[in-house]
Structures are given as structure tokens and as C-alpha cells.
Steps between C-alpha positions, in 0.01 A plus 500: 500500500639808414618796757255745523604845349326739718404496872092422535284720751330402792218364328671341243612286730206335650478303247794273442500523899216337493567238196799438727338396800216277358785320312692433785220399724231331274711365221540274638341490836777377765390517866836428644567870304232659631574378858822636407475813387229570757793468774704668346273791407375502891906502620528779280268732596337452199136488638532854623675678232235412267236622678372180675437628825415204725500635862292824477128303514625279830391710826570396855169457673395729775288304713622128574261383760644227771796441345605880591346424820751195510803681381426815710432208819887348416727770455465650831697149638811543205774625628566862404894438405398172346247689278770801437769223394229350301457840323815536416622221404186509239592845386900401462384172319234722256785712418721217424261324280336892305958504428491108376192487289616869371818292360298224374293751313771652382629205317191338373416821326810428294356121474170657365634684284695181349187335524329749303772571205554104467125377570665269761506484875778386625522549894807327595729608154387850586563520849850339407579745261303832588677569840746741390258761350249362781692635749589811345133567437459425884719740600311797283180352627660582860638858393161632359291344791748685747453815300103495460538460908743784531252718245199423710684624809627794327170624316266373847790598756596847399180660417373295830778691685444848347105445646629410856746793474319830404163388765292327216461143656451691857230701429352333169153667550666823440709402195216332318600666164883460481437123611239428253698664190820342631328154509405502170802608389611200696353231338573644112816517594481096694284414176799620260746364712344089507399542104907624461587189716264242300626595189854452559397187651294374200741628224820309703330202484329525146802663319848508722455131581517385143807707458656341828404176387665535129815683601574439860461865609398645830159663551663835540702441157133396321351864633809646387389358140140528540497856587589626133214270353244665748625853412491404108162384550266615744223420353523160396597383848274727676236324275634125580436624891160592400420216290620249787324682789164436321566145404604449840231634664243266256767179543415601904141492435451210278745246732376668833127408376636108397701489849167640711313165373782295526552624844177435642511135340830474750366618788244197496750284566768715714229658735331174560841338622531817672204485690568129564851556650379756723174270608752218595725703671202627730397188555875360579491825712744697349512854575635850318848543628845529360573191334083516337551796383859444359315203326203665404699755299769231332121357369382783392856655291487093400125573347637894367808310308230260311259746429790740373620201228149401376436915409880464334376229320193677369745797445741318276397648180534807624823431643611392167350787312577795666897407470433440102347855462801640695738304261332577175481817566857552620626217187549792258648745732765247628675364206628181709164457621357511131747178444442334745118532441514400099724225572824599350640497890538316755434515881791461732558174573518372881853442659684236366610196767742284431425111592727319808815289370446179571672368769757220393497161718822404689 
């Protein structure tokens, strides 16, 4: 197939995106692919950066009955320092798992993105040979979370600061209009800030990924090359952005509908063994306390981590399509990408591992 001469726009590309994914999933069908891919989409964050919001329609209930009555009844006899160690050790091991699974992301978005370009998944080749740029890709994902922090400190803190400084927060009933106008100058300026932040995020991923993938730069060295494409053409990438917020926003409708009814199928099953576990553990006179509890919530991130994998696997061809648009659209402005794409290149192979020498007998 011949290289095409001339980048396509934004909607141009929809539709050898789409030819793209319905070959790779449907022709033919392979369910050890889409079990796959839907991993490897859900490792890489892939759920939520096109659009498939899967936590906003779960809300924590505000009445619970007698088991708040129970819990409320047990933690009066736990130990204070036993439920502050608890604590803590819960918020050191969070923090030690958000760091790992940011690293595994990190590297199975370059395993997506081989899945994608090759129409293979390949877990264990691509975690062998993606760790290099995986890690490098880590390490930006690190810098730019530490600087959205330090930006939300700076545009909340110092305004925040100014307010407690000159009397505002003291008196606020007397400084009605300053705090009103400075509020909603506030959030523009927090509304700017996050859609600044998102689309860094989305165009590292979408278009200094395949360049760290191809030539074995860092993320800071794909910007550096970016940058001059984004100032050449505004408006083609500003469209892309467009174009992908509204197909992400109807991918989130369309698989948040499917995993609603899927969902409630679950919960048949999972709340009734709920229900059961907590009606024999009455009965065998079990009580809320530490080690319950601790159970109780192992069952339920158990139940989460299922529920998660059956909306990735719904998700899949959205996993699969949203990184074809990205490359199609980014083929003709990346000529290595454009090879690679038309088959006149070829990804880079995994590390090569020599076999043992065999031993010789005595």
C-alpha cells in the first residue's frame, strides 16, 4: 500500500480507525485477543482517556441501617493506635500500589500501542521489550502529576492567601463583591489550568508515545519535536482534540449504557453471596470488628477488580479504536510512523537472549 502523500484531518481519520479496529477484532473473532487487549487497555488507562467514565454513577449510600448500627457498636472496643497503625499502613500501602500500577500503565501503553500498529497482543513480548521507554514514560507521568499538584497549590494557595491577608475570609459578609468576582475568576482560571493539563496528557500519549516507541526518545525530547507540529498547525490538532472529546463522550455513553445492564445481571449473583456470607456469619456469631471489616473490604475491592475487567471487556473496541484514530491521524505527520503503518517498517523487535551452553558430562 502506498505512503500516503498528505496528512488527513481529524475526520478523515475515523474512518480507517474504524476499518482498523473491526479488522482486528471481528476478522476474525479471537477471544483470547479480546481478553487481551481488554487488560491491557484497563492497565493503561485506556478506559478513562477515552471517555469511559466508570466510577462517576457508583454513590456511597447514606443510610445503612443495622449494619451502621453494628459497625458504629464495634469500633468503640478497637484500639485507637491499632486503628491509627491500621490507617497508615493502608495509606503507605495505597501510595505504594497508585506508584506500581502508574509503572505498569506506563508500559502497557507502549504494549497497546504495539498491539494496535501490529493487530497483535502480545503481553509478555511487550512487557519484555517496552521497559525502557516504559519507564521513561513513567517518569514524565510522575513530573506532570507533581506539577498539576504544585499548580493547584499555587493557583488555590496564593489567591487563598491574598483573601486571608487583606480581611476578606474574616469578615466575608463585608467583602461579598471582591469574593464573588475573585471566585469566578477562580475557577476560569482552575478550568484553563485542568483543560491545559489534559491536553498535554492526551497529546503525550496519542502523539509523543509513538515517537518514543519508534526512536527511543524521552518524553521531554518528543515535546521538544511535537511543539513545532502544534505551532505549524493549530488547527488540525485543535480539531483532532475536538473530534476525540465528542467521540469520547458518545464511546462513554454507548459502553456505560451496555455496562449498566451488564452490571445489574452481576449483582444477582455477587449480592446474593453477599447477603449469604453475612447471614452465616450472624448466625456463626460473627461480629463487625477489625479483622470483619479488613475482610469485608478485601471482598468488596475482590468484587470492584471483576466488575472493572468485564466493563474493559465491553470497552475493547474502544480501546482499540481510539489508539487507531490517534495513529492515523499522526501516520502522515510522522514519517516513521507512516512506515511503520503501510508496512514498509518494522516494529522493534524484543531483546534478544542468547540460549545456555550446554553443560558437558565429566
Amino acid at each position: 500500500m502506498p505512503i500516503s502523500p498528505l496528512p488527513i484531518s481529524a475526520i478523515d481519520a475515523i474512518t480507517p480507525a474504524f476499518q482498523h479496529a473491526k479488522q482486528q477484532l471481528f476478522q476474525p473473532f479471537r477471544f483470547s485477543q479480546w481478553a487481551k487487549l481488554a487488560l491491557v487497555g484497563f492497565l493503561a488507562g485506556e478506559l478513562t482517556s477515552g471517555g469511559c467514565n466508570t466510577g462517576s454513577g457508583f454513590q456511597m449510600p447514606t443510610h445503612t441501617g443495622g449494619s451502621q448500627r453494628l459497625l458504629d457498636s464495634a469500633l468503640p472496643h478497637i484500639d485507637p493506635a491499632v486503628l491509627g497503625a491500621l490507617i497508615a499502613v493502608l495509606i503507605v500501602i495505597g501510595s505504594i500500589l497508585m506508584i506500581l500500577f502508574l509503572y505498569v500503565g506506563s508500559v502497557m501503553r507502549f504494549v497497546l500501542f504495539d498491539s494496535v500498529i501490529g493487530r497483535q497482543c502480545e503481553i509478555r513480548r511487550g512487557w519484555s521489550s517496552r521497559q525502557g521507554p516504559g519507564l521513561r514514560y513513567f517518569l514524565w507521568q510522575l513530573l506532570l502529576m507533581l506539577a498539576f499538584l504544585a499548580g493547584l497549590a499555587i493557583l488555590i494557595g496564593v489567591p487563598a492567601a491574598f483573601a486571608f491577608a487583606v480581611g476578606w475570609l474574616r469578615s466575608p459578609h463585608e467583602h461579598l463583591v471582591p469574593l464573588i468576582l475573585g471566585g469566578m475568576f477562580l475557577f476560569f482560571l482552575l478550568l484553563a489550568f485542568l483543560a491545559l493539563w489534559l491536553a498535554v496528557h492526551v497529546f503525550t500519549k496519542d502523539f509523543v508515545v509513538p515517537q518514543m516507541a519508534l526512536e527511543n526518545i524521552t518524553a521531554i525530547e518528543g515535546w521538544r519535536r511535537l511543539l513545532p507540529r502544534l505551532g505549524a498547525e493549530k488547527g488540525g490538532y485543535a480539531g483532532y482534540l475536538a473530534m476525540k472529546i465528542v467521540m469520547s463522550v458518545g464511546a462513554a455513553v454507548i459502553v456505560g449504557i451496555i455496562a449498566f445492564v451488564v452490571i445489574l445481571v452481576l449483582l444477582i449473583p455477587v449480592g446474593g453471596a453477599g447477603v449469604a456470607a453475612v447471614l452465616l456469619g450472624k448466625t456463626a456469631g460473627l461480629t463487625w470488628n477489625l479483622y470483619t471489616i479488613t475482610l469485608a473490604v478485601l471482598a468488596a475491592c475482590g468484587a470492584l477488580a471483576i466488575v472493572m475487567y468485564v466493563i474493559a471487556l465491553i470497552s475493547v473496541p474502544a480501546i482499540v479504536f481510539f489508539p487507531a484514530y490517534s495513529i492515523y491521524f499522526f501516520a502522515g505527520r510522522y514519517g516513521p510512523l507512516d512506515l511503520l503503518l503501510h508496512g514498509t517498517a518494522a516494529l522493534p523487535a524484543a531483546p534478544f537472549i542468547p540460549p545456555a551452553e550446554p553443560q558437558l558430562g565429566g
